[in-house]
N, C-alpha and C positions, 0 to 999 in steps of 0.2 A: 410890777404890773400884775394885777388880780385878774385870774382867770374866770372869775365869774361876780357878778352884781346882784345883787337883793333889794330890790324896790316894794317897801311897805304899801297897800293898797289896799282898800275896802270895795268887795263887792256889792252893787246895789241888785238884791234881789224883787223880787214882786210875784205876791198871790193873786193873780188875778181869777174871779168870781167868773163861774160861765151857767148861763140857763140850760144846761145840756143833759139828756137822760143819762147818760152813760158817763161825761164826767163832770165832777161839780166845779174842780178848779186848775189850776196849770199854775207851774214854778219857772221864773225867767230869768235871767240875767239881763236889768237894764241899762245899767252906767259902771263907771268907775271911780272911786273919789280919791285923790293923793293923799299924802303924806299921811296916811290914818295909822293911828296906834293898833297893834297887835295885839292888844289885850281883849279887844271887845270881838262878842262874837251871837253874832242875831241879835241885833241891837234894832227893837221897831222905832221905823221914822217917821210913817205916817198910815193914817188908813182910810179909807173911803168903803160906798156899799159895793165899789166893784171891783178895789186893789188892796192889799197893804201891802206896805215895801219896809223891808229891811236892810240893811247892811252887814256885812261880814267880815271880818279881818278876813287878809289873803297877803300874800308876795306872787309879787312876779320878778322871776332869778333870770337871769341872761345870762348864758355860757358861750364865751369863747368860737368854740368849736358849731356854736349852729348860726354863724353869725351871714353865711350864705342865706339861711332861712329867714333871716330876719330882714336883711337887705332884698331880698322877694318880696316880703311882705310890706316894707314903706316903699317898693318902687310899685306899688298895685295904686290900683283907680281909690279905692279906700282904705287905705292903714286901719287893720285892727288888731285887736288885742281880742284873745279867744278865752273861754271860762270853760273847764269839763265841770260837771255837775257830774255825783257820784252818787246813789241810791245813798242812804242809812240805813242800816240795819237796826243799831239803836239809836234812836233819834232823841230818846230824853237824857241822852248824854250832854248830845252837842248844843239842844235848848235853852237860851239862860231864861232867868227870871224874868224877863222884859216880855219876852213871846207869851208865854205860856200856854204852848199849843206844841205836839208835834212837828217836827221837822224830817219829813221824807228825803233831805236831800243834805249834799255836803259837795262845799266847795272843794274839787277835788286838787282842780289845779290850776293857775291863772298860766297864758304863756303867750309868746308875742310869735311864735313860729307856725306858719301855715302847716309845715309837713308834719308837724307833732300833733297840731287838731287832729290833722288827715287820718292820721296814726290811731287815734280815740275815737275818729268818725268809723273806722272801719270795723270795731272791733263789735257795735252795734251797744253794748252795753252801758256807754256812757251819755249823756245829753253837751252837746257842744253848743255852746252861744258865741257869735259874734257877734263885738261890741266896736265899734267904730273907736279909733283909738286919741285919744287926747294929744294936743299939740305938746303940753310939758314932758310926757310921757315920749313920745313920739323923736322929741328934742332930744331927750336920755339916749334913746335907745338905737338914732345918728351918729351920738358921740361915741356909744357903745365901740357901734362898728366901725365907727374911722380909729379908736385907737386898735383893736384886735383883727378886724380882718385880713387876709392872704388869699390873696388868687391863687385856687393851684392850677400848677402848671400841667400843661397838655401832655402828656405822655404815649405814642402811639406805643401800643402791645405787640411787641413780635412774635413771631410763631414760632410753634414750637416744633423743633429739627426731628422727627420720627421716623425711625426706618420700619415703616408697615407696607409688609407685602399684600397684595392685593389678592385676599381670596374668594373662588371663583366656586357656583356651583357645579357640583358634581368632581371634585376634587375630596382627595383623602380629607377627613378632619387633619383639622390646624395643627393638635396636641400629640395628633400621630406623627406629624409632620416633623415636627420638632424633636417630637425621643428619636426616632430614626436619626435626622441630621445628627443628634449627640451619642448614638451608638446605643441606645438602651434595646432599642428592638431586633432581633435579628428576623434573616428573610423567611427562617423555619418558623418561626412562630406566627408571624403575620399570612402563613400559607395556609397555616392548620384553624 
């Protein structure tokens, strides 16, 4: 039994054009498409005067151990599947020949877990999209968890057995309290 799954996927991004003083255009995450080879990466699919959309190789890995998170996330009003989007710093790295434009952004990470977005939503520096999640994907990622999930079990925490005396104002300090009980202070010293 494999403790974790690697599902090949291409994210569909999109430049959408805005008439705006301040910004000219916005980077989105629109779809998802299966089974796509890992080789390709900003691969343009189409473009119009107000969008062009690309694709991007990506995985989305499914571990084991967050399979709580995932079963929250198909038991929701909409299953989806979450994209971080990551600044570039070099962006004519990750450009291939097809764009031939800068790329501001990099797909940083696909993932099917709400509390992981949550995790990248707080951090403020990543861009999170939620993308409604596909039925084949969605069928994966049931089977996922009916083979690896476990309930944990409830555990109540018992206290902890502590003999603390209750100190009161206007009593000697504590540490005075103590060396005398063990004989380190005598009564001449504590006079003078």
């Amino acid at each position: 039994m494999k403790r974790s799954k690697t599902i090949p996927i291409g994210v569909i991004m999109a430049k959408e054009v805005f008439d705006n003083p301040w910004v000219d255009h916005i980077w989105k995450a629109n779809g998802i498409a299966l089974e796509f080879p890992s080789e390709i990466c900003w691969k343009k699919l189409s473009s119009s005067e107000k969008s062009t959309h690309y694709i991007v190789s990506s995985e989305l890995q499914l571990f084991r151990g967050e399979t709580e998170s995932y079963l929250s996330n198909i038991n929701d009003k909409e299953p989806s599947i979450y994209v971080i989007l990551r600044e570039n710093d070099d962006s004519d790295d990750d450009a291939s020949e097809e764009t031939s434009e800068d790329v501001p952004l990099e797909v940083h990470l696909v993932t099917a877990s709400p509390f992981e977005a949550q995790d990248y939503l707080d951090t403020g520096e990543d861009i999170v999209e939620r993308i409604p999640l596909p039925d084949v994907l969605l069928d994966q990622i049931t089977a996922f968890i009916a083979e690896h999930h476990q309930e944990e079990k409830f555990r109540k925490r018992k206290r902890d057995k502590l003999d603390v005396q209750e100190h009161k104002f206007g009593q000697e300090p504590i540490f005075e309290t103590k060396q005398r009980m063990s004989g380190s202070i005598n009564n001449d010293d504590k006079k003078s």
